[in-house]
N, C-alpha and C positions, 0 to 999 in steps of 0.2 A: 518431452517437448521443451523447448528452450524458450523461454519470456524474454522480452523485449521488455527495455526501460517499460513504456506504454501499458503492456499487457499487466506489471507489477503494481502499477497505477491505476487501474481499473481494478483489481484485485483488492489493492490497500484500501482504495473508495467504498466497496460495496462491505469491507470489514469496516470499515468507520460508519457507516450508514447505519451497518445490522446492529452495532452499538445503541444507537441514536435511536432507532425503530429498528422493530424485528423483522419487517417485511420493504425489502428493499425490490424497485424495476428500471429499468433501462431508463427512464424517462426519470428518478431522481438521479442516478449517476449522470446521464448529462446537464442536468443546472449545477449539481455538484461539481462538477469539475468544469463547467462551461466551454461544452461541447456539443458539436449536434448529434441529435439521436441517429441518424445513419450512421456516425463512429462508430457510436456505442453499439449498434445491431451488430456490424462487421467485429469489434473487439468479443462483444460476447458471442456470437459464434466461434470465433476462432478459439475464446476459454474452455465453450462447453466441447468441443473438439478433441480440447486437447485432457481435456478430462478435470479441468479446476474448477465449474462450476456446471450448474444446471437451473432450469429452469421449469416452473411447474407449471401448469395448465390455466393458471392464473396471472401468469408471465411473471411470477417472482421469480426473482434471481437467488442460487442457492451455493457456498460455495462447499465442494467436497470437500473431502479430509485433507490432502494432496492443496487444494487453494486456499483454505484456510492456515495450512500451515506457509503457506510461501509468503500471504497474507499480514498474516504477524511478525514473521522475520522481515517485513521489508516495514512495518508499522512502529516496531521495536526498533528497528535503525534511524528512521525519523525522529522519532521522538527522543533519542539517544541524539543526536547529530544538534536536532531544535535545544535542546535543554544545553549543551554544549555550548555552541555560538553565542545564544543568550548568554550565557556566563561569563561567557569571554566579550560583551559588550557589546553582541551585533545588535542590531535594528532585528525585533523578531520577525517583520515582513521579507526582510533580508533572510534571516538565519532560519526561515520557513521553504523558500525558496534554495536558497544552497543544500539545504537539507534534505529535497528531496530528489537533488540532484546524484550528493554525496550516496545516498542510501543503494541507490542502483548499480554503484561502481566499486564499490568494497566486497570484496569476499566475503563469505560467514565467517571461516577462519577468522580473517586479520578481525572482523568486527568483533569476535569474542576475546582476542588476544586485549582490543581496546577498552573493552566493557569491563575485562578482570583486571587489569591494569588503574582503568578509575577506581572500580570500589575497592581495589587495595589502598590507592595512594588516598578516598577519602577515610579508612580503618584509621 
């Protein structure tokens, strides 16, 4: 199944959350990301569908192996992207928002090609 900017975004939320507390539900992903809960119902079916997350009898949201890793690589481009802009002088509210613009539109490729290329040039 193919993610939508959107769907990477609900994905990276519920990995930043499970960070923060172990036990993440639809109703912190939307204060978190300031949405309403019918999004989030529609997003996380469309997850648990497609096979990135699940949800237990408790209505935690859980993400499989398969969401967590699409999860990270779109969290590692953020914060890759934030730390960047920052350096180069953005406004981090600024370089927060580009950031997670950037992170959805890049290849894994080119992102790795940019990642090995920084920590050479800071060697």
């Amino acid at each position: 199944m193919k993610l939508h900017a959107s769907g990477e975004d609900y994905l990276e939320t519920i990995l930043v959350l499970q960070k923060k507390r172990s036990m993440v539900r639809s109703v912190d992903v939307a204060r978190h990301m300031e949405v309403s809960k019918p999004s989030v119902c529609h997003a996380v079916a469309t997850l648990r569908d497609g096979g990135f997350l699940t949800m237990d009898s408790d209505y935690f949201l859980h993400l499989t192996d398969v969401g967590r890793e699409v999860a990270e690589q779109i969290y590692e481009k953020h914060l890759f992207f934030t730390d960047r802009l920052i350096e180069a002088g953005v406004d981090p509210v600024a370089a927060e928002k580009d950031a997670c613009r950037m992170e959805h539109v890049i290849s894994q490729e080119s992102f790795e090609h940019l990642k090995n290329a920084y920590k050479t040039k800071e060697e």
